[in-house]
VEXROKE-176372 format. One record per residue (C-alpha): residue number from 1; residue in one letter; x, y, z. Coordinates in pm, 1 decimal. Each point is the difference from the previous one (the first is absolute). Layout:
# residues N
    k  r        c1        c2        c3
  NUM  A         X         Y         Z
...
END
This chain:
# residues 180
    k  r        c1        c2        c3
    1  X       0.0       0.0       0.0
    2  X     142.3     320.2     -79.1
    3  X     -44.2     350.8     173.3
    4  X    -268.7     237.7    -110.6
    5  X     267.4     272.4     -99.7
    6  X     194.5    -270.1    -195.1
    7  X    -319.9    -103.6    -193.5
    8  X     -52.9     344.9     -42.4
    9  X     353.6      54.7    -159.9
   10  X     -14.1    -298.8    -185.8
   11  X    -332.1     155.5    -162.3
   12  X     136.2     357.6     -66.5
   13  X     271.0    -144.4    -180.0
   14  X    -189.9    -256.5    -213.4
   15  X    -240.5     205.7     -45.7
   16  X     318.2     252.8    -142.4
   17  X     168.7    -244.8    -215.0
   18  X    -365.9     -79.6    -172.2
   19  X     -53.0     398.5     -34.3
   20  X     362.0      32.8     -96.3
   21  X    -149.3    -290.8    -311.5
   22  X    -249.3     211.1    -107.6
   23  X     146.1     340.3     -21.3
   24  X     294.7    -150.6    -246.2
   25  X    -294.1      32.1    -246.3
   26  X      60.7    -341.8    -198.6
   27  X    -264.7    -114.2    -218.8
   28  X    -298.4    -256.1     135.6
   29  X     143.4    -293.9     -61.8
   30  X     277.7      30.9     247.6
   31  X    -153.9     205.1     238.3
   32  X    -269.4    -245.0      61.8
   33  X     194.0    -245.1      73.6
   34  X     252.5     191.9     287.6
   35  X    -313.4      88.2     166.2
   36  X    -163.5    -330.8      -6.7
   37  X     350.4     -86.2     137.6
   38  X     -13.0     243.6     257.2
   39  X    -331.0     -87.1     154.5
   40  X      67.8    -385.3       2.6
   41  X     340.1      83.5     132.2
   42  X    -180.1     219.1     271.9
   43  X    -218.2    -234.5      95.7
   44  X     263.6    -283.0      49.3
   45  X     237.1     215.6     176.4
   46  X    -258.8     209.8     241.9
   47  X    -357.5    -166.2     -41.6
   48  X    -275.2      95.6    -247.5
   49  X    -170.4     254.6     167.2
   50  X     346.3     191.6     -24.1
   51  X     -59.7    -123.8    -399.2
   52  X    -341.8     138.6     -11.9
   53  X     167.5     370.6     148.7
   54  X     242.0       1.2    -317.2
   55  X    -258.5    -124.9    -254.2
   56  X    -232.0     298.6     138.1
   57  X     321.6     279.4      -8.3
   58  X     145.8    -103.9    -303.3
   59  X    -291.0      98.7    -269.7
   60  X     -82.9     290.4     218.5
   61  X     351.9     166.3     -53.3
   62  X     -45.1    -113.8    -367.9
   63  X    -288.8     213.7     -42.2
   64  X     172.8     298.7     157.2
   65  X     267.2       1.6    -193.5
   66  X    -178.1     -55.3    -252.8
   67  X      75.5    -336.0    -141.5
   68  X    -315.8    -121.2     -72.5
   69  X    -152.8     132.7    -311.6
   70  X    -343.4     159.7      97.1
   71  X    -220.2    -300.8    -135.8
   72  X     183.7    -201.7     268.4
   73  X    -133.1     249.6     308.2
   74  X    -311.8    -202.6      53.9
   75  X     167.3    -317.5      -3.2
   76  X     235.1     140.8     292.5
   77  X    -294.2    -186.1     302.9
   78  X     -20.5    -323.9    -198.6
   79  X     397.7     -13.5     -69.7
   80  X      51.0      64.3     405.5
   81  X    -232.9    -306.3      94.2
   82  X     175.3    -212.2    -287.0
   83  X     309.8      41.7     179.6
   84  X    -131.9     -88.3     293.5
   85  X    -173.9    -272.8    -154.4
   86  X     341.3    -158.4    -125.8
   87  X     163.2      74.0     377.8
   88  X    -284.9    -125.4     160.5
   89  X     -68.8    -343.2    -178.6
   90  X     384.8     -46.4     -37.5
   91  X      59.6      31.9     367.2
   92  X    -270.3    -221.7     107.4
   93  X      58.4    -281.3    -232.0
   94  X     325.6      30.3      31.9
   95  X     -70.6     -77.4     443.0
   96  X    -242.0    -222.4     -97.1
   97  X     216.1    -235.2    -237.3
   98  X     322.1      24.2     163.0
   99  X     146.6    -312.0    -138.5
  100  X     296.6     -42.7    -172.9
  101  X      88.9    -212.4    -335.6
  102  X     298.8    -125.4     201.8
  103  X     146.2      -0.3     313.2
  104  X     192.5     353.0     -64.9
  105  X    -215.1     278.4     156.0
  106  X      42.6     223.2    -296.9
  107  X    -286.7     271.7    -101.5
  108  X     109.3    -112.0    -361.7
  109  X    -156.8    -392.3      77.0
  110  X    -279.5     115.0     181.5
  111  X    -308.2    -153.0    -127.8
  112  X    -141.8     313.4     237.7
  113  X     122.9     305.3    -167.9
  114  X     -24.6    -157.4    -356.2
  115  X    -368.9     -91.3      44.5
  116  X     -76.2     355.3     164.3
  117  X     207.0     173.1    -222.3
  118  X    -201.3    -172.5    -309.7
  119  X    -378.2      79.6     169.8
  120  X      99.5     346.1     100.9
  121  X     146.8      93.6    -354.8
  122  X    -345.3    -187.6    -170.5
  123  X    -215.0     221.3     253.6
  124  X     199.7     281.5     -42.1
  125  X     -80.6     -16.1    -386.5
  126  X    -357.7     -85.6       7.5
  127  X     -93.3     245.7     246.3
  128  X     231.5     287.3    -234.1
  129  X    -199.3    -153.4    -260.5
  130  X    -286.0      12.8     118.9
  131  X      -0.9     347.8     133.6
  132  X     109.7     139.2    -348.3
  133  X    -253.9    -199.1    -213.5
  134  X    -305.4     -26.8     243.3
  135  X      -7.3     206.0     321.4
  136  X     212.0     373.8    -165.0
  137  X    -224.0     -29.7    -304.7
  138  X    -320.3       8.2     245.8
  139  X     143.2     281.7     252.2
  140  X     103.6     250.6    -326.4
  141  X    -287.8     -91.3    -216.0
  142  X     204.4     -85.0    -271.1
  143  X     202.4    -302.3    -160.9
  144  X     398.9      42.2      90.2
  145  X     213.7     -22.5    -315.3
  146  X     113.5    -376.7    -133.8
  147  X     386.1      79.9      35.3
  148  X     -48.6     118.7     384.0
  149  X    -239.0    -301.6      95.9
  150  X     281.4    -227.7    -170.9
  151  X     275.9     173.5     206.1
  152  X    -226.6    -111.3     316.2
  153  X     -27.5    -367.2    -149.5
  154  X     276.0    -231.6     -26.5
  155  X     282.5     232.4      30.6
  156  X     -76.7      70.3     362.8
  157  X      27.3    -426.0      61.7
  158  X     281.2      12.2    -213.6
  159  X     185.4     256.6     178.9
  160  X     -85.3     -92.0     362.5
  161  X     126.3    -406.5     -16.7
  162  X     331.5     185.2    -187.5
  163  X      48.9     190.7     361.8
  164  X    -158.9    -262.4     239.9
  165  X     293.5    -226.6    -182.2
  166  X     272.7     219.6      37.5
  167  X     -90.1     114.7     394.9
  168  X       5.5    -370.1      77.9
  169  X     327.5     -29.7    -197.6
  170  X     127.8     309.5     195.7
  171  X    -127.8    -107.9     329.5
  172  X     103.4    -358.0     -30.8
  173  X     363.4     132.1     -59.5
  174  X     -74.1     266.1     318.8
  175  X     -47.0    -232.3     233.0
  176  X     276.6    -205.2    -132.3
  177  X     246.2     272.4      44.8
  178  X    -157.5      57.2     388.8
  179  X      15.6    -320.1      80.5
  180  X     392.4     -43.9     -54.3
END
């Protein structure tokens, strides 16, 4: 168990790195993935609520700076409970399933955090999906275009098992490098 003020610190500064990400202004397609990393990382090393806090900051400082086009702005609600969608179901399967594919305690063989990390990246996407096809259509009165739907589709799966992959690559080699 670690100490409130080192959770806290631990948060600032992954919550940093992830912001650091976004403001290098690199295209979709590997931004997507460092902040899926981020938030799975998060949630391994703190706990998913901590995952849920970056997934809300992150595409709030987006907006303010002004990274998000202004067709995304409605989506900004709906992207904040996808993230927390992915944290959330990743976390708890992961606790739930905590079995490993051999006797090495790696995150990497963790039936766990590869079953979470697959559910949270499919309800991640279908809820995006959703939202852009169904729900935003309803709330503006109006059909969103077929290019910003399809950005909400498969992509955002896509992107999210890309970072879920890499933060239990990273965090596999983190606790490697602790435990020596």
């Amino acid at each position: 168990m670690i100490s409130k003020t080192n959770f806290i610190t631990r948060l600032i500064i992954l919550i940093s790195l992830t912001l650091s990400f976004e403001m290098l202004g690199l295209p979709q397609p590997i931004t997507g993935p460092l902040v899926n990393l981020m938030l799975i990382l998060t949630t391994l090393v703190l706990n998913p609520m901590a995952g849920v806090i970056l997934g809300s900051v992150s595409p709030l400082v987006a907006v303010i700076r002004g990274q998000l086009p202004a067709i995304f702005l409605p989506m900004v609600p709906f992207i904040i409970i996808a993230n927390a969608l992915l944290v959330l179901i990743f976390g708890f399967v992961s606790k739930l399933f905590p079995f490993a594919l051999s006797h090495d305690s790696s995150p990497l063989k963790s039936i766990g955090n590869w079953l979470g990390l697959f559910l949270g990246a499919m309800i991640k996407f279908l809820w995006l999906y959703a939202s852009a096809s169904f729900v935003l259509p309803i709330i503006l009165g109006k059909q969103l275009p077929p290019p910003f739907i399809a950005m909400m589709a498969v992509p955002q799966f896509v992107t999210a098992i890309i970072g879920g992959s890499f933060a239990l690559l990273i965090f596999s080699m983190l606790q490697r490098i602790i435990a020596k």
